[in-house]
VMD Tcl script that builds the backbone (N, CA, C; Angstrom):
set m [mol new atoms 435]
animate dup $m
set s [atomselect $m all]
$s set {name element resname resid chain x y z} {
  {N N UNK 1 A 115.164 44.452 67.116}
  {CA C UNK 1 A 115.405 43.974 68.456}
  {C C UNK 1 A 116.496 42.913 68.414}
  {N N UNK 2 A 117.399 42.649 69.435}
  {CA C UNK 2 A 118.483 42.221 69.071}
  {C C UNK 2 A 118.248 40.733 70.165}
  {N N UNK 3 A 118.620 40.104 70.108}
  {CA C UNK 3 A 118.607 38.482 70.398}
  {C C UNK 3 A 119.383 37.720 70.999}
  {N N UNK 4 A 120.441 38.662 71.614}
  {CA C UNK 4 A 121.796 37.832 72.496}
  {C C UNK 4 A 121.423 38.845 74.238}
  {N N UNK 5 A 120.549 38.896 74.332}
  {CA C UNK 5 A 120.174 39.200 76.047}
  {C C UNK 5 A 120.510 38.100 76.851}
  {N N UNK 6 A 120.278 36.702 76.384}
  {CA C UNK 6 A 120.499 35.482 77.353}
  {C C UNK 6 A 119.089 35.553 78.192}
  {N N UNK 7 A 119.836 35.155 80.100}
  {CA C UNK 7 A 119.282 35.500 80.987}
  {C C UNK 7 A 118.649 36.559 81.111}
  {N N UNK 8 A 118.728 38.102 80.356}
  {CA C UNK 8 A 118.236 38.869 80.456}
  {C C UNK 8 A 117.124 39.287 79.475}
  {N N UNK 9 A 116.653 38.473 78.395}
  {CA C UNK 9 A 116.177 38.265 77.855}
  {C C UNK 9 A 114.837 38.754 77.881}
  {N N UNK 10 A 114.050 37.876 79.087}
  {CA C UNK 10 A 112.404 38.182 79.759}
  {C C UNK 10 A 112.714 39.773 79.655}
  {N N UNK 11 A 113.621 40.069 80.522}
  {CA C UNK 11 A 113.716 41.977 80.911}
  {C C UNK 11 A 114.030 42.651 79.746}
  {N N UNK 12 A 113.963 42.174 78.628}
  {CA C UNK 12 A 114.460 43.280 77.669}
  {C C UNK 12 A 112.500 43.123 77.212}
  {N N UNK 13 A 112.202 41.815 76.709}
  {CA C UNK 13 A 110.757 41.657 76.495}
  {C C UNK 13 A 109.489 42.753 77.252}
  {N N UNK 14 A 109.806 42.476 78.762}
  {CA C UNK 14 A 108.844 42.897 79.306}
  {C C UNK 14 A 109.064 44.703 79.123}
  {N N UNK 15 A 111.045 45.082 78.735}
  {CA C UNK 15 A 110.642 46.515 79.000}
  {C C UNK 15 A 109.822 47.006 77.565}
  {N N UNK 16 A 110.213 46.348 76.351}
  {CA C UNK 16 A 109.228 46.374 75.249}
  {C C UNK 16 A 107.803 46.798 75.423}
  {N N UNK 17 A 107.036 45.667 76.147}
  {CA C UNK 17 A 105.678 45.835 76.668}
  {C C UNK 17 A 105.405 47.074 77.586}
  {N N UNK 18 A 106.124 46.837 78.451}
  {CA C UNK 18 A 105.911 48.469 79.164}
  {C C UNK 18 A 106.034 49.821 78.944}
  {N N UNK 19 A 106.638 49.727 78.177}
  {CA C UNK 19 A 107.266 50.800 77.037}
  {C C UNK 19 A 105.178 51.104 76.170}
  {N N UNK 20 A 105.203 49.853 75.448}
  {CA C UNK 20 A 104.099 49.949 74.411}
  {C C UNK 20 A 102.769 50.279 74.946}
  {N N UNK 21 A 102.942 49.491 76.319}
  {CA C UNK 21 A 101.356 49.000 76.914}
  {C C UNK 21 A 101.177 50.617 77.299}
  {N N UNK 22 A 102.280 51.655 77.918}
  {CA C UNK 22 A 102.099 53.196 77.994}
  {C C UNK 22 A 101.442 54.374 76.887}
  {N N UNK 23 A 102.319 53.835 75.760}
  {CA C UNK 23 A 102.064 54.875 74.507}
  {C C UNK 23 A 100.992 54.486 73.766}
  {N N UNK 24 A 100.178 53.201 73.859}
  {CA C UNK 24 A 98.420 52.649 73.914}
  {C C UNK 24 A 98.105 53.524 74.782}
  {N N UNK 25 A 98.259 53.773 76.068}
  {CA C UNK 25 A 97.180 54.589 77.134}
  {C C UNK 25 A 97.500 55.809 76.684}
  {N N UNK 26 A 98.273 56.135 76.568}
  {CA C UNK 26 A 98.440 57.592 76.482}
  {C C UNK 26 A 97.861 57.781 74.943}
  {N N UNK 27 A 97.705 56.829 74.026}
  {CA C UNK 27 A 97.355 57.552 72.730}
  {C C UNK 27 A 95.916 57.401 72.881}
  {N N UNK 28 A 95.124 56.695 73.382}
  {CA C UNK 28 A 93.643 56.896 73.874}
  {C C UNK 28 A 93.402 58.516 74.233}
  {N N UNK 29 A 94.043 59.122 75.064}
  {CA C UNK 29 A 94.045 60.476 75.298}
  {C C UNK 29 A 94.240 61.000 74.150}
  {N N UNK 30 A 95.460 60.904 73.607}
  {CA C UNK 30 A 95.711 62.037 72.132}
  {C C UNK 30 A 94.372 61.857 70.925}
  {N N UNK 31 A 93.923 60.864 70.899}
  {CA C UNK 31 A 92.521 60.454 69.919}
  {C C UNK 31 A 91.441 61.220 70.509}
  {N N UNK 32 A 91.263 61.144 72.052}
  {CA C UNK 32 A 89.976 62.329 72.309}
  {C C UNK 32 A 90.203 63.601 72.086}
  {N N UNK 33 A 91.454 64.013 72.755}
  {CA C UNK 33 A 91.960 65.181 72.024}
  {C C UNK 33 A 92.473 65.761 70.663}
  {N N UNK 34 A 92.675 64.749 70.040}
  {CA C UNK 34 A 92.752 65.657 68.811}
  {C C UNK 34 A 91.324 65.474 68.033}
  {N N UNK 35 A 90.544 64.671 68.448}
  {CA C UNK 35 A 89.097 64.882 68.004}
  {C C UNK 35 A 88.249 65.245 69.327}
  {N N UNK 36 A 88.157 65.934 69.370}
  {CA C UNK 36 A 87.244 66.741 70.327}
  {C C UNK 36 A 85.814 67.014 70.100}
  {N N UNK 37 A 85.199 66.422 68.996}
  {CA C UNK 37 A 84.222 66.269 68.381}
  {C C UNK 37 A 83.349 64.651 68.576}
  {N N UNK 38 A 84.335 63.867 68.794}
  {CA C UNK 38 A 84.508 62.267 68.953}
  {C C UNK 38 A 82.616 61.867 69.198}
  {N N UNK 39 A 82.177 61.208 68.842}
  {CA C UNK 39 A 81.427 60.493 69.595}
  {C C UNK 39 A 81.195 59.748 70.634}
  {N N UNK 40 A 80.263 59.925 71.717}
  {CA C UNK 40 A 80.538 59.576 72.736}
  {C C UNK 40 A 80.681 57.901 73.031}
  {N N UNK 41 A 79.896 57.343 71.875}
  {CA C UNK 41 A 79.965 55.829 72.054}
  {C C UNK 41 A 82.134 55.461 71.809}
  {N N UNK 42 A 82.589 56.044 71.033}
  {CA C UNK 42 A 84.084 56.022 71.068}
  {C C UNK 42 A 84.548 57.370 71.893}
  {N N UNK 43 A 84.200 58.138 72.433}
  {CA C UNK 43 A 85.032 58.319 74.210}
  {C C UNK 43 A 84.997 57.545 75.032}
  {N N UNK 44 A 83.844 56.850 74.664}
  {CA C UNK 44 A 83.558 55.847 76.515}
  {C C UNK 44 A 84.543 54.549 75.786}
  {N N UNK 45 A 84.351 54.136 75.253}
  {CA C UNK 45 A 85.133 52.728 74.636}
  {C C UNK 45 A 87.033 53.383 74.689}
  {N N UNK 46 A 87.542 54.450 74.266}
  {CA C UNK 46 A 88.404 55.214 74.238}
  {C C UNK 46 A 88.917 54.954 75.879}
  {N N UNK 47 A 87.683 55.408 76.745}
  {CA C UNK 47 A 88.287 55.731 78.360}
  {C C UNK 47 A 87.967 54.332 79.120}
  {N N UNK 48 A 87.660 53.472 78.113}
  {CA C UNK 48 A 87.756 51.945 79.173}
  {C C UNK 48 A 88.725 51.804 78.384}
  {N N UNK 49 A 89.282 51.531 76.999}
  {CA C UNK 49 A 91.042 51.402 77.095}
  {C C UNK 49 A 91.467 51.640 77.644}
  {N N UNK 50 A 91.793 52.938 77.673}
  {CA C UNK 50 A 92.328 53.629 78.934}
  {C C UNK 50 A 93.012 52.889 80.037}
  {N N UNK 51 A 92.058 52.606 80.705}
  {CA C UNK 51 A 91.334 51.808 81.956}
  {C C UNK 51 A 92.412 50.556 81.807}
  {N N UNK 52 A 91.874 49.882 80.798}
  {CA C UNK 52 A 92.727 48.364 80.273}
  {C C UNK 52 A 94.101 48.532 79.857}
  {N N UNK 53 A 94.324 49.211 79.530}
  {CA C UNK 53 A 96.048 49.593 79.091}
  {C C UNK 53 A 96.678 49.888 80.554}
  {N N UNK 54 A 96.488 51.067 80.925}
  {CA C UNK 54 A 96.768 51.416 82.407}
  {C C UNK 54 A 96.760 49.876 83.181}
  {N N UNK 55 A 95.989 48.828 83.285}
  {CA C UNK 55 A 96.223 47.320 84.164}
  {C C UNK 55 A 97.399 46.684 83.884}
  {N N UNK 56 A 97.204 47.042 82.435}
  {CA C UNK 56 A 98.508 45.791 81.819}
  {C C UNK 56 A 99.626 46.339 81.962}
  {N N UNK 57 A 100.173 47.827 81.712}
  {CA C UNK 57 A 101.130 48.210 81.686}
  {C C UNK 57 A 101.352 48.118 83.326}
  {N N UNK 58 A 100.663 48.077 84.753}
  {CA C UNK 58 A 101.087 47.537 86.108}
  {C C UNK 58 A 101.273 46.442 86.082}
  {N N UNK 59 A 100.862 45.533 85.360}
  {CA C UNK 59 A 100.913 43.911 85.249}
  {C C UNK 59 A 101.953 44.009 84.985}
  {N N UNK 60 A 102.745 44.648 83.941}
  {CA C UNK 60 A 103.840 44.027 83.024}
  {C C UNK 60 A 105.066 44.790 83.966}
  {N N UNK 61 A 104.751 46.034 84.800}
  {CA C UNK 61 A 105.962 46.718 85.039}
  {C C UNK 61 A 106.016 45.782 86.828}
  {N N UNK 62 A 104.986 44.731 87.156}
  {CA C UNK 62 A 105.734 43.874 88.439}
  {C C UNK 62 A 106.007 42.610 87.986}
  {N N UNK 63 A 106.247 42.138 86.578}
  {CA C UNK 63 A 106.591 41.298 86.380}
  {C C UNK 63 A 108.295 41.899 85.831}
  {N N UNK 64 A 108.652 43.143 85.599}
  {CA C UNK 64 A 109.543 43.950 85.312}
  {C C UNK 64 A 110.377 43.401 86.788}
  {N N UNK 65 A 109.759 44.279 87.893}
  {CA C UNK 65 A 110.370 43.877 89.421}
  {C C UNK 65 A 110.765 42.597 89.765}
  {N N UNK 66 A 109.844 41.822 89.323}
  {CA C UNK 66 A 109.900 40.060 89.542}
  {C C UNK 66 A 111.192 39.786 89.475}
  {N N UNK 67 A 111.180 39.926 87.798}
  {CA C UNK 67 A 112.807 39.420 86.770}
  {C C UNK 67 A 113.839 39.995 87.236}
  {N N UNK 68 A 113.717 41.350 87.578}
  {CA C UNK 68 A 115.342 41.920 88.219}
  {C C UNK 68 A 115.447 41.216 89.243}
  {N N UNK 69 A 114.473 40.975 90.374}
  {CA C UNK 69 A 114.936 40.510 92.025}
  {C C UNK 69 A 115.390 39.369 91.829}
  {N N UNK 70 A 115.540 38.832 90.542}
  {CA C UNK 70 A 115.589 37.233 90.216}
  {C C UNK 70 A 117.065 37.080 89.665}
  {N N UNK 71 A 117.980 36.299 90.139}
  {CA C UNK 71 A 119.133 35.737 89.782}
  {C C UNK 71 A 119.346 34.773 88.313}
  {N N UNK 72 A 117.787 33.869 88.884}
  {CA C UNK 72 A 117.480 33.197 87.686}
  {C C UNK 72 A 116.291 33.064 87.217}
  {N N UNK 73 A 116.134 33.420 85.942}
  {CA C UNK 73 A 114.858 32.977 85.223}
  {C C UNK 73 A 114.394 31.904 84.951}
  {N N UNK 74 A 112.818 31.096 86.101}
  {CA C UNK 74 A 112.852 30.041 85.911}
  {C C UNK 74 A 111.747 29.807 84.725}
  {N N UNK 75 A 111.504 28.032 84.316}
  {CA C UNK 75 A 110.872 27.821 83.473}
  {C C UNK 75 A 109.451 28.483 83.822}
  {N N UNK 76 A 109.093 28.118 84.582}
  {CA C UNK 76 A 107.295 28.957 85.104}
  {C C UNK 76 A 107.429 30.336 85.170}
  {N N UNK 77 A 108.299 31.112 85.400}
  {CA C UNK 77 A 108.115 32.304 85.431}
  {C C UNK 77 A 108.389 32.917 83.185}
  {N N UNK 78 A 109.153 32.131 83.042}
  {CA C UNK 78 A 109.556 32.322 81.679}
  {C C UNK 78 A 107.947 32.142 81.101}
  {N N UNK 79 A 107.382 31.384 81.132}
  {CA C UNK 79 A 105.913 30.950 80.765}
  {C C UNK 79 A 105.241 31.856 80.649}
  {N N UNK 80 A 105.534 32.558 82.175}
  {CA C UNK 80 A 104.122 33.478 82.666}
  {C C UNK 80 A 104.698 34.610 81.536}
  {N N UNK 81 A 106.088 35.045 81.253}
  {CA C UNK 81 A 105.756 36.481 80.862}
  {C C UNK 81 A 105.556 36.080 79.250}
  {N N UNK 82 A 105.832 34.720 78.819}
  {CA C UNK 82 A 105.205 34.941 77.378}
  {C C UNK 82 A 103.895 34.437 77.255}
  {N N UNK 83 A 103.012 34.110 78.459}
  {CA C UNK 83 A 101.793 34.334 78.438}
  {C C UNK 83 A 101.141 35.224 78.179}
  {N N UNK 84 A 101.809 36.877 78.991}
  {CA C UNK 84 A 101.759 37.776 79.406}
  {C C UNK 84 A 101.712 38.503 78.003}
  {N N UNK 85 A 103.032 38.407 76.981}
  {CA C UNK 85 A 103.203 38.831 75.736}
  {C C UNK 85 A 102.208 38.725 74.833}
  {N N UNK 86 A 101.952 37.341 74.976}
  {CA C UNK 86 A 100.432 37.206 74.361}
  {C C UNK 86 A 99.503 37.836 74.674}
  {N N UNK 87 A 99.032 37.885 75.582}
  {CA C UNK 87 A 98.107 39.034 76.002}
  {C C UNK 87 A 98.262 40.220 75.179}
  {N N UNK 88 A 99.375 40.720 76.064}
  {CA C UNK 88 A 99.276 42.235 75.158}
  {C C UNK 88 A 99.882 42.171 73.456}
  {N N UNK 89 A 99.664 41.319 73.178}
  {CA C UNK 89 A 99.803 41.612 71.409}
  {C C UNK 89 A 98.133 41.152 71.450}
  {N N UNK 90 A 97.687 40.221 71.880}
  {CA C UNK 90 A 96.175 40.682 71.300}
  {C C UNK 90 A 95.467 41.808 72.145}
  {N N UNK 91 A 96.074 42.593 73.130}
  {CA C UNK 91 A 95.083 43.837 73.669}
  {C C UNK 91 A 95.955 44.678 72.310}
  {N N UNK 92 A 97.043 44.698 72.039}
  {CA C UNK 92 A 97.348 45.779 70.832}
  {C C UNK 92 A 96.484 45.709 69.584}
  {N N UNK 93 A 95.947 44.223 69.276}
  {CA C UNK 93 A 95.978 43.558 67.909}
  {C C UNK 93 A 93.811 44.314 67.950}
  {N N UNK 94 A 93.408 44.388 69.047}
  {CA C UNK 94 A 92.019 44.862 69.466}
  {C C UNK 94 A 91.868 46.283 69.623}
  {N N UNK 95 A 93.317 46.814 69.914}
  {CA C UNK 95 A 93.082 48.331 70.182}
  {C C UNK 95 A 93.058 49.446 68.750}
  {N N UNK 96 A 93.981 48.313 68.172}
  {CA C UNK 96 A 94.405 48.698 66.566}
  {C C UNK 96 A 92.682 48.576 65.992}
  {N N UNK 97 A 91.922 47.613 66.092}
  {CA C UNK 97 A 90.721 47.761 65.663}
  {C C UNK 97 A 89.816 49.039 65.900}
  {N N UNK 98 A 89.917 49.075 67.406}
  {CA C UNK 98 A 89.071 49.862 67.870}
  {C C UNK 98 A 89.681 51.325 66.968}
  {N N UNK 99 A 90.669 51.600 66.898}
  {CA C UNK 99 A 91.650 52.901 66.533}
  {C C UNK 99 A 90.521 52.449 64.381}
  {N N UNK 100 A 90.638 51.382 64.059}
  {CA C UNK 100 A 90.487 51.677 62.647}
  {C C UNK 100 A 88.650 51.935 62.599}
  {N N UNK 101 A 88.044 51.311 63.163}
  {CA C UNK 101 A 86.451 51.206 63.404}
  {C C UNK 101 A 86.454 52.721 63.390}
  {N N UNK 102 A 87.331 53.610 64.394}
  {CA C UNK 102 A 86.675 55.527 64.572}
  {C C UNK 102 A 87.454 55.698 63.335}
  {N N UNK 103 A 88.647 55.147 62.430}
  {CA C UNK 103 A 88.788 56.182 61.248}
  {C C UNK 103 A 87.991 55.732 60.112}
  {N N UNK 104 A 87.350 55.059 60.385}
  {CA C UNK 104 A 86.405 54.433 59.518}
  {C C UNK 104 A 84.848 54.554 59.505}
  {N N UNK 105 A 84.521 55.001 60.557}
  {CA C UNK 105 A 83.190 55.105 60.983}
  {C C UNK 105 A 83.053 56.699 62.027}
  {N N UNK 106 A 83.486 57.000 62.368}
  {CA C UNK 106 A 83.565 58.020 63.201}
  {C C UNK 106 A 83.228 58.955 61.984}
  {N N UNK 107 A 81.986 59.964 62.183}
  {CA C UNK 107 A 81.576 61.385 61.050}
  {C C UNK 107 A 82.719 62.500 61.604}
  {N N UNK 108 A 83.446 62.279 63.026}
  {CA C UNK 108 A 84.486 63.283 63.318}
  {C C UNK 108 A 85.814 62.835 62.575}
  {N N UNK 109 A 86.273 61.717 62.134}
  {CA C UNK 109 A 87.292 61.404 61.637}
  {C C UNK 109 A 87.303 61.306 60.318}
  {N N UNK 110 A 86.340 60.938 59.736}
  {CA C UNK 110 A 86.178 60.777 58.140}
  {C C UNK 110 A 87.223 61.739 57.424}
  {N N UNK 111 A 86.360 62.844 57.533}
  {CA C UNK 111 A 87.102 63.719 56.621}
  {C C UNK 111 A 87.672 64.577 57.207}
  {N N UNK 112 A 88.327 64.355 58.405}
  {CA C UNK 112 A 89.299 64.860 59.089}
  {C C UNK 112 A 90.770 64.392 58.674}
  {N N UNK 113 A 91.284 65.352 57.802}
  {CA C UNK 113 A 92.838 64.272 57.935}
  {C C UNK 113 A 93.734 64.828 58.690}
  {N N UNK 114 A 93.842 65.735 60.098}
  {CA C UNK 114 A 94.481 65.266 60.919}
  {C C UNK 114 A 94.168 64.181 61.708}
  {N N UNK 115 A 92.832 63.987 61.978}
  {CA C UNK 115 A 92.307 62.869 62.767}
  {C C UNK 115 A 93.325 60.976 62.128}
  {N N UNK 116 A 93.060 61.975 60.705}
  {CA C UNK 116 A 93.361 60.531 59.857}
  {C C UNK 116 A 94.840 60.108 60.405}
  {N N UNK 117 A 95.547 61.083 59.859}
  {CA C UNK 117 A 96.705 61.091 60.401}
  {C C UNK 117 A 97.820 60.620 61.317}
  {N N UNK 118 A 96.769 61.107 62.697}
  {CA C UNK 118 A 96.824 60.896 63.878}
  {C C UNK 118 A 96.393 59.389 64.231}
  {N N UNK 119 A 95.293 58.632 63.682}
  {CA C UNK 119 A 95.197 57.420 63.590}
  {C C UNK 119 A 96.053 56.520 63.028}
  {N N UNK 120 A 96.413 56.779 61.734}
  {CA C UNK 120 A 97.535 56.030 60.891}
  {C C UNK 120 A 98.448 55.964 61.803}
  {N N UNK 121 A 99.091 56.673 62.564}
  {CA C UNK 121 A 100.192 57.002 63.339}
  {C C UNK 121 A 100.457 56.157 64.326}
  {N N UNK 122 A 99.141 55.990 65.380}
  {CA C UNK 122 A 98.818 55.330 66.336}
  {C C UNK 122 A 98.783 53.630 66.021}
  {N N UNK 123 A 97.902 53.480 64.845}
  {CA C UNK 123 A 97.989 51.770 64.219}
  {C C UNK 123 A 99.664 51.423 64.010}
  {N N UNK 124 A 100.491 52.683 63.387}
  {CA C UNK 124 A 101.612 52.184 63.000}
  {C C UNK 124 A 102.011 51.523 64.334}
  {N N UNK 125 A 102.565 52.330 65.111}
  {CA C UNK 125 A 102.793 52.289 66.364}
  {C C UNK 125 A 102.525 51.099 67.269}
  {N N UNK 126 A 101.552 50.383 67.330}
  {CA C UNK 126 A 100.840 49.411 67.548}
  {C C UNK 126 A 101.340 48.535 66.739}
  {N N UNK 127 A 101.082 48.418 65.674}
  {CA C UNK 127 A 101.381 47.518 64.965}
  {C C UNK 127 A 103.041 46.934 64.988}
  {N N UNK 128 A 103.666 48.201 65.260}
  {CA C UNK 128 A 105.388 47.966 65.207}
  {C C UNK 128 A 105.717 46.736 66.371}
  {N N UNK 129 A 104.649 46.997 67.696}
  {CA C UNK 129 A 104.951 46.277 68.765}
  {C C UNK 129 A 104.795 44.905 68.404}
  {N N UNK 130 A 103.489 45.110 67.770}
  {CA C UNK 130 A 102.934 43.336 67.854}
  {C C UNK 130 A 103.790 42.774 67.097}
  {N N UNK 131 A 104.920 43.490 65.914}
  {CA C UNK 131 A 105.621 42.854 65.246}
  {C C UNK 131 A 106.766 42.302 66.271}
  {N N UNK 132 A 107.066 42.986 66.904}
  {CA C UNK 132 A 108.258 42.659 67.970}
  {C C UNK 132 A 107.670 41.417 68.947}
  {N N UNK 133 A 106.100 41.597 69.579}
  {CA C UNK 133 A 105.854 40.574 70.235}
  {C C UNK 133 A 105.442 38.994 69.115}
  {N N UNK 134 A 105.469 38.869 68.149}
  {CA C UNK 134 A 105.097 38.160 67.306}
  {C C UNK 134 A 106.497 37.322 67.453}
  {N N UNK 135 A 107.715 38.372 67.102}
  {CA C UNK 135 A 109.235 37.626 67.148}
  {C C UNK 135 A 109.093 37.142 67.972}
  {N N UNK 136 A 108.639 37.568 68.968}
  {CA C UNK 136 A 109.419 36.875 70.252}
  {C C UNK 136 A 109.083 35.300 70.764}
  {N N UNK 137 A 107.140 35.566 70.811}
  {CA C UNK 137 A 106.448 34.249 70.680}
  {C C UNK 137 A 106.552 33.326 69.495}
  {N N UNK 138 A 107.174 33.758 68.331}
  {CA C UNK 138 A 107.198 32.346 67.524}
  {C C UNK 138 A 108.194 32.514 66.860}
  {N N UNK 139 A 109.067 33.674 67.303}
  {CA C UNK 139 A 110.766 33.123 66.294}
  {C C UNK 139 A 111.366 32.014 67.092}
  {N N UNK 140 A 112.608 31.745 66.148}
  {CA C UNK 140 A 113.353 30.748 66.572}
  {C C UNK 140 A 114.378 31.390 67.423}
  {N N UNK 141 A 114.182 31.783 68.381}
  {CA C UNK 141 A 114.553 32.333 69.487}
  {C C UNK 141 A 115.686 31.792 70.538}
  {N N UNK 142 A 116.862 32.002 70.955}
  {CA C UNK 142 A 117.549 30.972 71.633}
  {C C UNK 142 A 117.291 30.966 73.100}
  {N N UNK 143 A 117.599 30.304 73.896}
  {CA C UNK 143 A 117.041 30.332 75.046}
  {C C UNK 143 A 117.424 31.472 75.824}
  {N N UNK 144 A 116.396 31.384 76.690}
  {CA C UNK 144 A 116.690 32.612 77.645}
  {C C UNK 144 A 117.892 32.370 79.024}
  {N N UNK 145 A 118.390 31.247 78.614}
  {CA C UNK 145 A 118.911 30.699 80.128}
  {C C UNK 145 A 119.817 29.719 80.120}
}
mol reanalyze $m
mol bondsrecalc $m
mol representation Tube
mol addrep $m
């Protein structure tokens, strides 16, 4: 991720998140489906992610609207979206759990190695973000403004 956005800065962040907070919801789906066997205690936990990904990724795509209608990025609004960042690196940093708990415990995933697969895939994925939201909240970052 590259580091000379300036003013545009928040909007490159938030499209990051919106981008991520999507391919979390949508990989909740690809995990029931490619285990179709799943247990129901991880479908239902699976379809309240769901649920929770789908909020954040609306959260993050009107704070998307916010920043464009905005000339300038002020200090309180700058706040809110690396509040916001935080958030979703720990809904990633929880979903990544939930994703290792079924390849770890799930009798449909065990010795499934597409399941396995398909999990590894999904943590990577996850994990790539929180690395990006990690930069953002504690590199030495130049200002946005």
């Amino acid at each position: 991720m590259q580091f000379y956005y300036g003013q545009q800065m928040p909007l490159r962040i938030l499209d990051e998140a919106e981008f991520w907070k999507e391919q979390e919801r949508e990989h909740t789906v690809v995990i029931r489906v490619a285990l179709s066997n799943l247990e129901r205690k991880y479908v239902d936990a699976l379809k309240e992610w769901e649920q929770a990904l789908g909020k954040t990724h609306q959260i993050v795509v009107s704070y998307v609207e916010t920043v464009v209608r905005n000339t300038m990025v002020y200090e309180q609004l700058q706040q809110q979206v690396i509040q916001l960042i935080a958030f979703c690196l720990d809904e990633s940093m929880k979903f990544i759990e939930l994703c290792r708990q079924i390849k770890t415990n799930s009798v449909a995933a065990k010795d499934n190695m597409i399941a396995q697969t398909v999990l590894d895939h999904i943590i990577r994925e996850s994990e790539y973000f929180i690395g990006i939201a990690r930069t953002i909240l504690y590199g030495n970052n130049p200002s946005w403004g």
